[in-house]
N, C-alpha and C positions, 0 to 999 in steps of 0.2 A: 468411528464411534465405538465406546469400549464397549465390548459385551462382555456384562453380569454372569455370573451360575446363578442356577435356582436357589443355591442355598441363601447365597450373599439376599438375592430379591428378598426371598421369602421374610428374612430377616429385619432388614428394611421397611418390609412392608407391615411389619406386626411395629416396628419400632416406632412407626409413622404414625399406626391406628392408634396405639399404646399414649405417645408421647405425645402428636399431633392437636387432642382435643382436650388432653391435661393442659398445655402450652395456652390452647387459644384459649379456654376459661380462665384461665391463670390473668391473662391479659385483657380481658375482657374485665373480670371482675377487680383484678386493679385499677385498669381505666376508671371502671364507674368508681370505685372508692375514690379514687383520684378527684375527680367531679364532684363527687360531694365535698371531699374536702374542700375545695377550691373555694365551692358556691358557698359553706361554710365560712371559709376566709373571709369569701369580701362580704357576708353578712357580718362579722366580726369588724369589719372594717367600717363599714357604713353604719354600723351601731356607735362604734369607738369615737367616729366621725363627732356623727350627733350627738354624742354627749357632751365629745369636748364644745359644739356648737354651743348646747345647751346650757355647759356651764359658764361657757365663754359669755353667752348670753346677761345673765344672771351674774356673774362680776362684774358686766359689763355695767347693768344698772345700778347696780351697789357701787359703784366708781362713780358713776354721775351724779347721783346722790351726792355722794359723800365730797367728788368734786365740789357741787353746787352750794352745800353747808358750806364748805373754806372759803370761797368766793365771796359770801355775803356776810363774813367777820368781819366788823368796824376794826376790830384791832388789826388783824392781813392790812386790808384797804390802806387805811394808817401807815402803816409799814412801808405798804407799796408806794404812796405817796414820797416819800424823801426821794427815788430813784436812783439812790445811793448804792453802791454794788455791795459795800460794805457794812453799811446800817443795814442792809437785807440778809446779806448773807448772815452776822451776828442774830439775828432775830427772829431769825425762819426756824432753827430748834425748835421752841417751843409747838409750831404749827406743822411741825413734821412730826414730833412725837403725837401730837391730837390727833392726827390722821390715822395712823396703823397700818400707813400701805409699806407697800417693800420698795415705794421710791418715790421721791417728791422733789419738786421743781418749779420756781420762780423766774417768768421771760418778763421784758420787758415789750410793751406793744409794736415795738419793734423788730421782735423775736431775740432779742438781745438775752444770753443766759446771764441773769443773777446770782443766781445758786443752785444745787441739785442734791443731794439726800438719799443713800441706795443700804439695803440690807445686804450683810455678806461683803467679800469683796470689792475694792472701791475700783469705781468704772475710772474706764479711760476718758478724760474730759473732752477733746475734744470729738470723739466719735459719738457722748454722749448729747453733742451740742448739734453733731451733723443730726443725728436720729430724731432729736428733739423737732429741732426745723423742719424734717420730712414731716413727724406727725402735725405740728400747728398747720399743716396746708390741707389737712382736712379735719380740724376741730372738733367739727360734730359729730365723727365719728370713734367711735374706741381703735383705738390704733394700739397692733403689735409691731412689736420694733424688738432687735437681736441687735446687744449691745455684745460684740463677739461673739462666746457661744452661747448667750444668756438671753433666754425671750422674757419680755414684758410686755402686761397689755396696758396701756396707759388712757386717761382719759382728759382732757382738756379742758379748762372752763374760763373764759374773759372776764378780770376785774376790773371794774368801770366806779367813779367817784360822782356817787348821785345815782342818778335812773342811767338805765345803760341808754335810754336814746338820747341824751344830752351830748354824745360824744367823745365822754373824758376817760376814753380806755386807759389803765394803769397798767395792764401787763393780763400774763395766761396763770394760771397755777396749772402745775399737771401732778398729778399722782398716778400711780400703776402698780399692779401686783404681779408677782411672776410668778412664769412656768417654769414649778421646780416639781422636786420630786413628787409632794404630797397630789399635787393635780396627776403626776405622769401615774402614781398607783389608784387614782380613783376612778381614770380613764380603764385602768386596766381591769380592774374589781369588777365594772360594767361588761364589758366587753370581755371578758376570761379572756384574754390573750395578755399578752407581755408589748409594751410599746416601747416608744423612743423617741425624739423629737431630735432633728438633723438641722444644724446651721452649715452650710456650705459642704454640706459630706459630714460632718463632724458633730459626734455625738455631742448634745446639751445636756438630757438628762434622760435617763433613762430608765424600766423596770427590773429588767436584766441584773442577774447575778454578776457581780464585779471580772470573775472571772472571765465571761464570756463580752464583756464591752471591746476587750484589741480586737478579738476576730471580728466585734461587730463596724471598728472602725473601716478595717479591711475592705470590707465589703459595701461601705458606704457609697462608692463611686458605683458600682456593679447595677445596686440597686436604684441608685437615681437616675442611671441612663434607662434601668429597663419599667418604669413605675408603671408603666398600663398593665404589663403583663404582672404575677404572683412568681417569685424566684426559690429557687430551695438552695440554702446557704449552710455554713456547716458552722456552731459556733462552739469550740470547745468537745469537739466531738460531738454535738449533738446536732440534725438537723431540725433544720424549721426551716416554716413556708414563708417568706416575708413579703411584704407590698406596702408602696409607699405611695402618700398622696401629700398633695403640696397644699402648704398654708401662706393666705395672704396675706403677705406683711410692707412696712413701708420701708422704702429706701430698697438699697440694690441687694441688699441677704434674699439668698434663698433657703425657706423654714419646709422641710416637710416632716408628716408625721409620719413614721415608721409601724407597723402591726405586725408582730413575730407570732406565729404560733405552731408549738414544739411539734412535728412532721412523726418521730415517734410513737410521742401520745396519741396524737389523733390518727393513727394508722395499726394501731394496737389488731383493732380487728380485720383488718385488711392482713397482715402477719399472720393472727390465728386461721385466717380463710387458706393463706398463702401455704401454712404447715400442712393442713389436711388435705389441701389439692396434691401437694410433693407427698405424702403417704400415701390416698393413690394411684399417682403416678408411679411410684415407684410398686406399688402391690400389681397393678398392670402389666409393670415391665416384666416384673419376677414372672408371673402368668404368660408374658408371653413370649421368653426365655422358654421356659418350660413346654411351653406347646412347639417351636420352635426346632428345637430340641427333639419331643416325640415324632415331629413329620418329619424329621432329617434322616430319622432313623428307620421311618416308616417309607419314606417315598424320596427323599433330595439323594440318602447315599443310593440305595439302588438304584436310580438314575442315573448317578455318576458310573455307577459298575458299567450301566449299560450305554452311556457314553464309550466310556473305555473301552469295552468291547467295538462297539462301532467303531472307533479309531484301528482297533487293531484289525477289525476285517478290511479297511479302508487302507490297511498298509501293507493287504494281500497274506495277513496271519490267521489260517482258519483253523489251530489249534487253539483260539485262546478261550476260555472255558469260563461260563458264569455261575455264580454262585447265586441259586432263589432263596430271596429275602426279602422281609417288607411285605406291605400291602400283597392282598390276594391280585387284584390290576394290575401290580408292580412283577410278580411272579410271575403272572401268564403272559406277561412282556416278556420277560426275559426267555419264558418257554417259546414262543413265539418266533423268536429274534435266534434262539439256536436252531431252531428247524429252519428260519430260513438262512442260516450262514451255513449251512447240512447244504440244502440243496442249492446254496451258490458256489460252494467249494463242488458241488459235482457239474458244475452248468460250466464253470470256470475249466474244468478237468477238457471237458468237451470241445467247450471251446478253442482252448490249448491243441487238443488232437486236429481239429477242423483245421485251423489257421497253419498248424505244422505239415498237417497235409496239403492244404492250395498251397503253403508256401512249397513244399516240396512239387507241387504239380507244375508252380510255375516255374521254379527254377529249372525242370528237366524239358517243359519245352521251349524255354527261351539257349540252356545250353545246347542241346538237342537241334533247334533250327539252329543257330550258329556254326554250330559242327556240322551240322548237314551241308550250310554254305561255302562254309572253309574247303569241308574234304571235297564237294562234283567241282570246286572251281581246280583243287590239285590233282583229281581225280583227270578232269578234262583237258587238265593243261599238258600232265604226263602219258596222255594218249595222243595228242598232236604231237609230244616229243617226239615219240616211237616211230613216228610215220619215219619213211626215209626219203620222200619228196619234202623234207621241214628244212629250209635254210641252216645256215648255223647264225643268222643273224635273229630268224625267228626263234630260234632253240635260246640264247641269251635271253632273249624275250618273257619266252614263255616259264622260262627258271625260274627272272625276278615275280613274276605272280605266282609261283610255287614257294616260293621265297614267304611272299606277302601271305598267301594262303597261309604259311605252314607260322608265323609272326603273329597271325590274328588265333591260329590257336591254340598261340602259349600265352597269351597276352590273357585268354580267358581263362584257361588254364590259373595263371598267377591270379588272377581277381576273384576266384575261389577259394584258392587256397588261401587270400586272405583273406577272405570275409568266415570261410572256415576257423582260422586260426583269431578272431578276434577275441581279444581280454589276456593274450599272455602278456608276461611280465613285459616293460619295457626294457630295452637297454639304453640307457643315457649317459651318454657322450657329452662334454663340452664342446660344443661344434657354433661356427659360423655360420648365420645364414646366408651370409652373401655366396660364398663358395657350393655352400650346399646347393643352392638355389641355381646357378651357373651350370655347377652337373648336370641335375634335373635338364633344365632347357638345353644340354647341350644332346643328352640322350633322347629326349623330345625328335630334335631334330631329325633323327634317323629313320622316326614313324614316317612309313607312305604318305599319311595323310598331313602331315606335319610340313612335306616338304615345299608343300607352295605359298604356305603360309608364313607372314614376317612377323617374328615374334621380337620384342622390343621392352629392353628393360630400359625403367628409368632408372637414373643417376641415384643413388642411397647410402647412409655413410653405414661405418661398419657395426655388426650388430652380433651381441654373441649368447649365446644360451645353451641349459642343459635340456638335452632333445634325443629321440631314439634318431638316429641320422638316415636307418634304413627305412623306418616307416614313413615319417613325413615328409621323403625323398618321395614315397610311394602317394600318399594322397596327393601333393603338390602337382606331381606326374597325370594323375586320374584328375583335376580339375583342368591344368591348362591342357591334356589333350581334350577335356570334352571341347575347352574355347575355342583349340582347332578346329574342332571337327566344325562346331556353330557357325566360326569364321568362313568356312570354307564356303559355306552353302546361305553365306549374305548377299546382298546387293552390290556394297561398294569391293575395296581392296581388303581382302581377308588379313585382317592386322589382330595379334593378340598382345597385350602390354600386362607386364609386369612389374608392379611397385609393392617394395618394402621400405616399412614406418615401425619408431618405436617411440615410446615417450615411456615414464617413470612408472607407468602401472602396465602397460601390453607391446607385444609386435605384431602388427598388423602387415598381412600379406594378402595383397589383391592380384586379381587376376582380371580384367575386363577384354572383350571379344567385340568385334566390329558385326555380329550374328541376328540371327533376324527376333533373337530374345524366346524366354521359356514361353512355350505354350501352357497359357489360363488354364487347363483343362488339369496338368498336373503341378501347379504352383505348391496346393498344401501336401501335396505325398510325393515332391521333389527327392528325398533324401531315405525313400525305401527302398527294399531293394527290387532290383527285375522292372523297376518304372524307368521308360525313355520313352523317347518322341522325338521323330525326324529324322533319327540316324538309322542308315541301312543294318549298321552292323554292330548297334549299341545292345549291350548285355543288363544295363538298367543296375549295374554295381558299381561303376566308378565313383558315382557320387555319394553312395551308402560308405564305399570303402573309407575314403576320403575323410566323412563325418567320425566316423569310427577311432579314427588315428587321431585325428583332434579333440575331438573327445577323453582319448585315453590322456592326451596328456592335458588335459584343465581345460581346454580352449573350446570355440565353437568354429563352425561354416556356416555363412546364411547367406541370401542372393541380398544383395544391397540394392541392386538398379537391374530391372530387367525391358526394356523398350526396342524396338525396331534400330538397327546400330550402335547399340549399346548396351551390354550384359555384362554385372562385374558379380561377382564371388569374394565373398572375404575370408581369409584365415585368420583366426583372433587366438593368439595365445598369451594367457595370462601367468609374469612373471612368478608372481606368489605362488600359483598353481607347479608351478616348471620346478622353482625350488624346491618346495612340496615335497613332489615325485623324489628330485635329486636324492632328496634326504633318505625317503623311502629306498630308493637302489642304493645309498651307501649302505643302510642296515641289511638291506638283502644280500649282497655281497659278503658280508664282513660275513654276517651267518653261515653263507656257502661255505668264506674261507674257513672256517671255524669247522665246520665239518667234512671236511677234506683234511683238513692237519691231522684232524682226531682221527679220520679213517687213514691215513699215513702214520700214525702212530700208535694204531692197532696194530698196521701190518708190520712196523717194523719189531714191536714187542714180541708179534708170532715169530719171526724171523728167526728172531734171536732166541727164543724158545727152544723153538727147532732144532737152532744148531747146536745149545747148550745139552741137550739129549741127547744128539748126536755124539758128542762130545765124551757122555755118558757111555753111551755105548759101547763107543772105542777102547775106553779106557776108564774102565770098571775098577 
């Protein structure tokens, strides 16, 4: 999880107050403008509806009327009587101009077309003839019918010769007026919205400014798949809210009416709401910018100072010095906070002496009893020499355990003096580990305790690195003799093995021992110094040495498996780390050489100085 600084929070969190409930009123008060417009719309809609109902109504009866007048002309009847398609069609003129409708039409009681009569553009005959016949299938009602993109309401009446119950139907007369413009602006005048009327997606006729009819084409299909819902379309740049409702017509057209109204205009004050909340919001932000700002100054930077401090006490720097600033709380923190890194740098000081002291305590009586072991056992052994009742096969005897004595304490001796010498430079060598390693366990071999021990390498290919060759000959030495020693004092056959690995990023160097495994009690302080367990003669450094030298060069030691018959040690050194160094001793080197030349080329300048005065002298 990332962690924030106070400043970032603080910031945040004013950004949040600031902007957070500008936001939600912002949307909130849209939403409801929203809603109103909406509920507005389809009151727009349901008004537009009913009018056109209303007027539909009302041409509805003026059609039937005026129907029923042409039906009951003796001169029509007459007409219609020859059932001539010819003699009717010539003669229908006159009672199509009588009429005034915008379309009129003569069937035969068979639904048979005679003739038909349209304002404007001339229809297409036979679509005219399919639509005719849809409407005769329900006569008694006013039927709309979309001759292409063209609606008409038509109205139906049967001409009969006599009384119409004698039988002697002559045929239909129909008239119809259409829905053109002047209906589509009257709908609209009512209703303040802008309409349109749709035959198949395609606009008939509409209120809409010329320009904005392609975009309303476009949008034709959009809006008839979504007509329950209200859509916002964009026409000519401008939005509007539209919604479409379907009108019943006969035959297979689908008519619906379209309701536009401009999303602009009606959101006027929804915008003016929208400026003043973003003025606000923004006089907010600037306010809390500015507060912002004053607590940064007043409490987040000092904070940080006293951060900073904290890190640099925590990195064991107890020079680094605060500056009081900020809040009066902020200052007596900071005063607070240097009395106490005052009295941790002297608890620290102390504790330094303590720890230097036990460690000096331990060290001189873990050397101390060693030495004391080493010398009564050479001490006693070159008193049995001196006897002169001592064989000379005892006298051999008692040499090699003067020997052994006198082995064990140089051996501690050396494990001092490295743990003394630890952190100088290395010297690195391009050296082989296998060879190296071979040495080690060949000198191994010679230890007392080493000798009854089978030490056993496995099979490894060749492995080569930049390494100091005398020190990690030294920790290598200090791990497999502890395995001897563990080995020695297991259950089964004291076996130590020896395997070395390497792949693209390390070499790995194990060590495992057939020993009865580290005791629990010093698992975690394995690798200080003066800690051992179970060895008579253990000095509690080999393993600190060891760490130490791997260490220095990149790498670590750690116990991998420690169990009853099986204890392994690993040596991890990392190539990167080894180059590293390399590089490091080629610059240290070249430095030496570099000042060595220079002090060879001082002396050889004195030299000749020298002699050149001499020179002088002689021979003034």
């Amino acid at each position: 999880m990332r962690a924030w600084r106070m400043r970032s929070t603080l910031m945040l969190a004013l950004l949040a107050v600031s902007l957070g409930p500008t936001a939600v009123c912002l949307l909130i008060i849209r939403f409801s403008v929203q809603q109103e417009i909406r509920k507005g719309l389809d009151a727009d809609l349901a008004h537009s509806l009913n009018t056109y109902r209303n007027m539909s109504d009302q041409r509805k009866q003026l059609l039937m009327r005026e129907a029923a007048l042409l039906a009951d002309l003796p001169s029509l009847k007459s007409l219609m009587t020859t059932q001539d398609m010819r003699t009717i069609k010539d003669g229908s003129a006159q009672f199509w101009s009588t009429s005034g409708s915008d379309f009129f039409a003569l069937t035969s009681a068979s639904g048979e077309m005679f003739t038909y009569s349209n304002r404007g553009a001339v229809l297409d005959e036979a679509e005219v003839k399919q639509g005719v016949a849809a409407c005769l299938a329900h006569r008694e009602e006013i039927c709309t019918i979309a001759f292409s993109d063209r609606l008409y309401e038509l109205s139906m009446q049967p001409l009969y010769f006599g009384p119409p119950g004698n039988g002697s139907e002559l045929g239909d007369v129909v008239i119809g007026y259409a829905i053109d413009a002047q209906v589509a602006r009257e709908i609209s005048d009512v209703a303040s919205a802008d309409v349109a009327f749709l035959v198949e997606s395609h606009v008939s006729v509409a209120t809409l400014p010329p320009d904005r009819l392609a975009d309303l084409r476009r949008w034709t299909l959009p809006l008839s798949a979504t007509a329950v819902e209200p859509s916002i379309i964009k026409l000519n740049g401008e939005a509007y809210i539209a919604e479409a409702a379907p009108i019943k017509v006969a035959g297979q057209a689908h008519v619906e009416l379209v309701v536009l109204k401009s999303y602009y205009r009606a959101s006027n004050y929804l915008r003016r709401v929208n400026q003043w909340i973003v003025t606000l919001g923004l006089c907010v932000l600037i306010i809390g910018i500015l507060l912002a700002v004053s607590i940064s100054r007043t409490v987040t930077r000092p904070l940080e100072v006293l951060v900073a401090g904290a890190r640099a006490l925590g990195q064991g720097n107890f020079s680094y010095r605060l500056k009081p600033e900020g809040a009066v709380e902020v200052r007596e923190l900071g005063g607070a906070f240097d009395r106490m890194r005052g009295e941790l740098q002297q608890t620290q000081q102390k504790l330094l002496e303590s720890d230097r002291l036990a460690t000096i305590g331990r060290m001189a009586s873990s050397v101390s009893h060693d030495l004391r072991h080493h010398l009564s056992a050479i001490y006693a052994n070159a008193e049995f020499m001196s006897l002169d009742r001592t064989a000379a096969a005892e006298r051999l005897e008692l040499l090699l355990e003067v020997k052994d004595g006198v082995r064990g304490m140089t051996d501690l001796i050396e494990s001092l003096l490295f743990f003394s010498h630890n952190g100088q430079v290395l010297h690195m060598h391009h050296e082989s580990i296998i060879p190296l390693v071979e040495r080690t366990v060949h000198s191994l071999r010679q230890h007392p305790e080493c000798r009854k021990v089978q030490i056993v390498l496995v099979d490894f290919e060749k492995i080569d690195a930049w390494v100091d060759p005398v020190k990690l000959s030294r920790a290598l030495y200090n791990l497999m003799l502890n395995a001897c020693q563990a080995a020695a004092l297991g259950i089964g056959d004291p076996i130590v093995t020896l395997e070395v690995s390497a792949d693209e990023e390390k070499i790995r160097i194990s060590v495992a021992d057939t020993g009865m495994g580290v005791a629990a009690s010093i698992r975690d302080s394995l690798f200080q110094p003066f800690v051992s367990s179970g060895k008579v003669n253990g000095t509690g450094l080999g393993l600190t040495v060891a760490q130490h030298i791997v260490q220095e060069h990149g790498g670590e030691v750690k116990l991998e498996l420690s169990e009853p018959g099986r204890t392994m040690f690993v040596v991890i050194l990392y190539k990167k780390a080894l180059e590293a160094l390399r590089c490091i001793h080629a610059v240290h080197e070249k430095r030496l050489h570099d000042e060595a030349v220079g002090s060879e080329s001082e002396q050889e300048f004195a030299t000749t100085l020298s002699s050149a005065s001499s020179s002088r002298r002689e021979h003034p």
